[in-house]
N, C-alpha and C positions, 0 to 999 in steps of 0.2 A: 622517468616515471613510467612504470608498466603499468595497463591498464585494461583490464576484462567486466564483458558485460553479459547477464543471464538475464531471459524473458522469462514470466510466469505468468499465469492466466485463472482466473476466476470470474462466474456472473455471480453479479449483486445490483441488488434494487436501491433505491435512495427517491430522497426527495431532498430538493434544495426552499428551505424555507422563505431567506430570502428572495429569491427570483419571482419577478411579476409573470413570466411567461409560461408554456406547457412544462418547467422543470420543476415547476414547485407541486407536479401531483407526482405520486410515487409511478416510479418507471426504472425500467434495467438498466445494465450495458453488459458486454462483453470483455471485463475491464484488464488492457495488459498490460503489466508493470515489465519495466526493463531496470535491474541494479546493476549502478556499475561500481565498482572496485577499484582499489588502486594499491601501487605501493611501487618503492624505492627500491627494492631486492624482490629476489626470488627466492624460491625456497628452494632446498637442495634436489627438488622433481623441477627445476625449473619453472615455475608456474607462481601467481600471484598466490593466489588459490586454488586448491582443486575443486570444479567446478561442481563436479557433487556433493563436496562439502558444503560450498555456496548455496548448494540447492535444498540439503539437509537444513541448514542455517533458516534458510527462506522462507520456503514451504511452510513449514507449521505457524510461521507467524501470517501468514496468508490465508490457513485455513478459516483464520474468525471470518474473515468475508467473504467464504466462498456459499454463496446458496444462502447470503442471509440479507436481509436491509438492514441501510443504517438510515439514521437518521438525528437528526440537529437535535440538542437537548432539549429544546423548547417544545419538541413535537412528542417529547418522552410518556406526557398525559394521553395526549391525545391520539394517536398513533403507536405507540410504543407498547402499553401495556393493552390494548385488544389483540395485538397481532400476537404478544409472547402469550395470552391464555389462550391462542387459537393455536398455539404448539411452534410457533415461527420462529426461526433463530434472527434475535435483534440486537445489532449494534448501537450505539450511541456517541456521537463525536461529538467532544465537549469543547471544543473548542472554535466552534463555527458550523457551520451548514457541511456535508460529505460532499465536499467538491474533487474534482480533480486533484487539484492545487493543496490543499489541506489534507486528501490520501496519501499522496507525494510524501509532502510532510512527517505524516505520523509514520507511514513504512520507513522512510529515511533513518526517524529517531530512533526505531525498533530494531533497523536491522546495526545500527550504528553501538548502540548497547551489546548487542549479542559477539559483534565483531571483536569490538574494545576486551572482551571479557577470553573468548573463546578464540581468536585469533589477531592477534595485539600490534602485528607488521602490516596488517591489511587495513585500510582507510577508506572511510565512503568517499563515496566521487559523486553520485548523484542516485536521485530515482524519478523515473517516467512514467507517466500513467498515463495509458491510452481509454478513454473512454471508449471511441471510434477510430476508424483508419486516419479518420479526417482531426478530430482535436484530441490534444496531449496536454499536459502541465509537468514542469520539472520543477525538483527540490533541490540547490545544492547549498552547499554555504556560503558558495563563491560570494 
């Protein structure tokens, strides 16, 4: 099994609703995602995928979160709709609180779609979201 990895990078604000501590008010990171790839062959350049493809593929599904907060649906009243009339670009994760662990997740599902569709030999392997240097959350299916 071959196997390659691309880092990409975007800040975005969030607030974790659940959390009793300083993460349940809204605050940044500098959040970097690393996808990795896989597959059984190569292609006839040798390569899982060419990495600019990978990055072509990426990118634009990154860009919803680049320079925007998300935030837990629960907070969509109260937080959600001041911030889009004040012009602010707002996310909404429906599926729990914008953690590490559940960005992981939803990049996994997205770039996993686009894969399936658009290059059909390459298979996700995983994805890592770095909040900080110091803590990360991975997605695989393992």
């Amino acid at each position: 099994m071959y196997k390659i990895e691309k880092k990409f990078s975007f800040p975005m604000g969030h607030r974790l609703s659940k959390n009793l501590e300083q993460c349940s008010n809204i605050h940044g990171h500098n959040f970097i995602v690393y996808v990795g790839v896989k597959s059984k062959t190569l292609t006839d350049a040798d390569m899982v995928i060419d990495f600019g493809n990978l990055k072509k593929l990426v990118q634009p599904l990154l860009e919803q979160y680049d320079h925007s907060i998300m935030l837990n649906e629960c907070d969509l009243e109260k937080f959600g709709k001041p911030l889009v009339d004040l012009g602010m670009k707002v996310n909404i994760m429906l599926d729990g609180d914008p953690t590490a662990e559940n960005l992981s997740k939803d990049i996994y599902d997205m770039v996993k779609k686009d894969l399936d569709t658009d290059f059909p030999w390459v298979k996700m392997d995983y994805v890592t979201v770095y909040e900080n240097e110091n803590s990360k959350a991975t997605y695989t299916e393992e």
